[in-house]
Each structure stands twice: as structure tokens, then as C-alpha cells.
C-alpha positions in Angstrom: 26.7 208.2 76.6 30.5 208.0 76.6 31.9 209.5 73.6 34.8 206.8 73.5 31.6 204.3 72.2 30.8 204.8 68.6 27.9 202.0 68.9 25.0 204.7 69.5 22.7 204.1 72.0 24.5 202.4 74.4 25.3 204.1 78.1 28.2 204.3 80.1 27.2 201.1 82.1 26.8 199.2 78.7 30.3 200.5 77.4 32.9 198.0 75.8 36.2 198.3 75.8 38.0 198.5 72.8 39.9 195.3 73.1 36.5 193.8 73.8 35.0 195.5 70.5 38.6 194.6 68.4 38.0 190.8 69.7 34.3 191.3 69.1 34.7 192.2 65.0 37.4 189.5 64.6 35.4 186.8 65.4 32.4 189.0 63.0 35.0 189.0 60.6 35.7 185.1 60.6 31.9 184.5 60.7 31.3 186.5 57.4 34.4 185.0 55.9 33.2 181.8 56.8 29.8 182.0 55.5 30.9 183.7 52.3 33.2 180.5 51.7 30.1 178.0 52.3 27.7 180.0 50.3 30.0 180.4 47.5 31.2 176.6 47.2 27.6 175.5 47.5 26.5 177.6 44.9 29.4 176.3 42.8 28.2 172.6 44.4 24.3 173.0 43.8 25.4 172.9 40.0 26.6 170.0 40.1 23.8 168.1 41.5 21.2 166.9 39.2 18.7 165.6 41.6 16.3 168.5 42.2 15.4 168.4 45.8 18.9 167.8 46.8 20.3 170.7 44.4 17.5 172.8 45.7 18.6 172.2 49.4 22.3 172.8 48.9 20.9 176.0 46.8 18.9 176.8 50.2 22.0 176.7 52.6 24.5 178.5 50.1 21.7 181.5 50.3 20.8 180.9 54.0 25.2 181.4 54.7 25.1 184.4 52.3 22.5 185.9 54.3 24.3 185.6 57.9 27.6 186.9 55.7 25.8 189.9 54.1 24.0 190.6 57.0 27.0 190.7 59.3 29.2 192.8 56.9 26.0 195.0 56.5 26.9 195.8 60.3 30.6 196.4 60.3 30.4 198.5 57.3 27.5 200.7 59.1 29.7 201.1 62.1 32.3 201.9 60.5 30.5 204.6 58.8 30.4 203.5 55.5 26.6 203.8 54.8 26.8 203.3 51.3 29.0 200.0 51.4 26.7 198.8 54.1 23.2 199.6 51.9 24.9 197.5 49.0 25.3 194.4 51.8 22.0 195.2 53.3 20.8 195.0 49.8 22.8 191.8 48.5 21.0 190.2 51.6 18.0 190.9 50.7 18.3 190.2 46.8 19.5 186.3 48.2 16.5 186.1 50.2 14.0 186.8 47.6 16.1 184.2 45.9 15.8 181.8 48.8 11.8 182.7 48.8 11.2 181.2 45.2 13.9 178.2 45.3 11.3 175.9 47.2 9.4 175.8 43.9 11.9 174.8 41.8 14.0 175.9 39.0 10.9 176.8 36.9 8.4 178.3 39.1 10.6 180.2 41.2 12.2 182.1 37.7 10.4 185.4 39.0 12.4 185.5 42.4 15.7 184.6 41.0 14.9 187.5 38.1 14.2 189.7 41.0 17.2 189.0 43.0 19.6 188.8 40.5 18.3 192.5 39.6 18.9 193.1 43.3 22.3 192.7 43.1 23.0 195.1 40.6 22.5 198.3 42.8 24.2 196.4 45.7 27.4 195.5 43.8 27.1 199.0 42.5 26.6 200.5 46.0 30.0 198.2 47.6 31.6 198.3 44.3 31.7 202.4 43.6 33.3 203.5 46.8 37.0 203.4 47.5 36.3 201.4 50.9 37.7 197.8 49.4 40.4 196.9 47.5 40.5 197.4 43.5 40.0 194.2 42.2 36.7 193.1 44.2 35.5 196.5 43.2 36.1 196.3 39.2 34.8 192.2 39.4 31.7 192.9 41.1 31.2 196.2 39.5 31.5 194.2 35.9 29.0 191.8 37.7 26.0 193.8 37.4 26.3 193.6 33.9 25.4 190.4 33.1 23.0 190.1 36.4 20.6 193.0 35.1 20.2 191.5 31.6 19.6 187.8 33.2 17.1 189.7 35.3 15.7 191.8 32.9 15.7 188.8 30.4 13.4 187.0 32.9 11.0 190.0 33.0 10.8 190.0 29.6 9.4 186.3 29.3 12.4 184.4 28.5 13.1 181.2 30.1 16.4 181.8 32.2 18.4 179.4 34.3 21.2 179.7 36.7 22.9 177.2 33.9 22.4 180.2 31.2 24.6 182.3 30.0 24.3 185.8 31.8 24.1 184.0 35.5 27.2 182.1 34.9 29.0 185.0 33.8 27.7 186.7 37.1 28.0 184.2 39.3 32.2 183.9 38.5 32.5 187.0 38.3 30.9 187.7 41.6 32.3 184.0 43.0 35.9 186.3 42.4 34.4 189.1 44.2 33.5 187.4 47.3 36.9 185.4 47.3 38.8 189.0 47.7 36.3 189.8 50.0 36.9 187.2 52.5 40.5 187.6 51.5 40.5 191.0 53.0 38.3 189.7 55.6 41.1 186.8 57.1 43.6 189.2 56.2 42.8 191.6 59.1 42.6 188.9 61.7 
């Protein structure tokens, strides 16, 4: 393996330069950016919609872009050999697709999933949020994000009837809406 390579695994005939790997996480970079943009203005869009099926779709494709965006800064955080920072993405990803798993059934029925991955989020901020990797003020927004994301979750464990209109989600969704606009700030920043 050459040692110049930090992607492990791959072998000398498989090596990329590092202009090709620079050029490579730029156009990462721009994809996450991008997909963090679309899934938070849809999120912000789905709420204004009160046609179920069509708030539900433009629910769907605000997760489905948060995944690729997560999943995608999941990687460049791993390689970079942030672990933690890359867990709390990993995480995040996961917590939107348990969402995206119970929004097909509506705002009612699927009240367990969105409990579940709102309570998701809450060791994934905390994982991206608690080391010094990102700048301060993504950090303390979605840090202060969990808070109002674990009692909406655990509020939904508990029986009580909880919408993404209620109070605890909209205080976590802005909060973390703020988050992910420094994130892809910092994102576009470095291209």
C-alpha cells in the first residue's frame, strides 16, 4: 500500500493523486452542501403545504437529500479521522431514515418513527457538536438542539400526541435549520 494514500485498502495501482483526491472532496463538498440546502428548505416547505400527500412527498425528498448529505459528510469526516464527528453524521442519517420509514403513513401513524428519530439526533448533534472539529456557533445551535429534540421524542414515548407543528420540533428544527446553514457555510467556504 503506498503510505502517501490514507484511503485504506487501496494498492499502489489504485493510488490517487492528491490533486485527484482535493478535486474529488470538492465536488463531495458541494454535493453535501447542496443536499443540506434542499433538505432544509423542503423541510421549511413541507410546512407549508396542507395537502397531505403532497406535504408528505416534499417531507420524503427533504429526508431522502439529508440522507445523501449526512451520508457524504459521514465519509469526509471518517477520512479525515474524526471518528466521533463522523458517528454523529452516520447517526443523523440514520435518525432521518427511520423518519423517512414512518412518513408514508402519515402525520399520525408514523408518530413512533418521527419520536425515534428525533431521539436520534440527540446523540448525533451531541457526537458533531462536542468536538472542536467545526466552528463555534454550529456547535453551541445544534448542541442546544438536542434539547428540545429529546423531550419531543421522549414526549412521544410517553403517549402524547406530537407534531412537527408542536412546540419542541419547531424549536429543533430552527435551531438545527441554523446548524446546517453554518454547516454548508463552512462547507462552500473551502471550495
Amino acid at each position: 500500500m503506498n503510505p502517501q494514500c490514507s484511503y485504506t485498502g487501496l494498492t499502489n495501482d489504485l493510488y490517487l493523486s492528491p490533486a485527484m483526491i482535493n478535486t474529488q472532496q470538492k465536488a463531495n463538498d458541494r454535493l453535501a452542501a447542496g443536499s443540506l440546502f434542499l433538505g432544509a428548505l423542503l423541510g421549511i416547505a413541507g410546512m407549508i403545504f396542507q395537502e397531505p400527500l403532497l406535504q408528505v412527498a416534499v417531507f420524503e425528498i427533504s429526508s431522502l437529500s439529508l440522507v445523501v448529505a449526512l451520508s457524504v459528510l459521514t465519509f469526509k469526516y471518517f477520512r479525515s479521522g474524526n471518528d466521533l464527528v463522523a458517528a454523529g453524521y452516520l447517526i443523523f442519517a440514520v435518525g432521518e431514515s427511520v423518519m423517512t420509514a414512518g412518513a408514508a403513513g402519515g402525520m399520525y401513524q408514523g408518530m413512533a418513527s418521527f419520536g425515534a428519530g428525533m431521539l436520534l439526533y440527540v446523540p448525533a448533534l451531541l457526537l458533531i457538536s462536542l468536538p472542536k472539529e467545526l466552528p463555534i456557533i454550529p456547535r453551541i445551535t445544534g448542541f442546544v438542539a438536542t434539547i428540545p429534540f429529546a423531550i419531543a421524542g421522549f414526549k412521544i414515548f410517553l403517549g402524547e400526541e406530537i407534531t412537527y407543528t408542536s412546540l419542541f420540533p419547531s424549536i429543533g428544527y430552527a435551531l438545527l435549520t441554523i446548524t446546517m446553514i453554518f454547516w454548508i457555510m463552512g462547507l462552500l467556504k473551502k471550495n
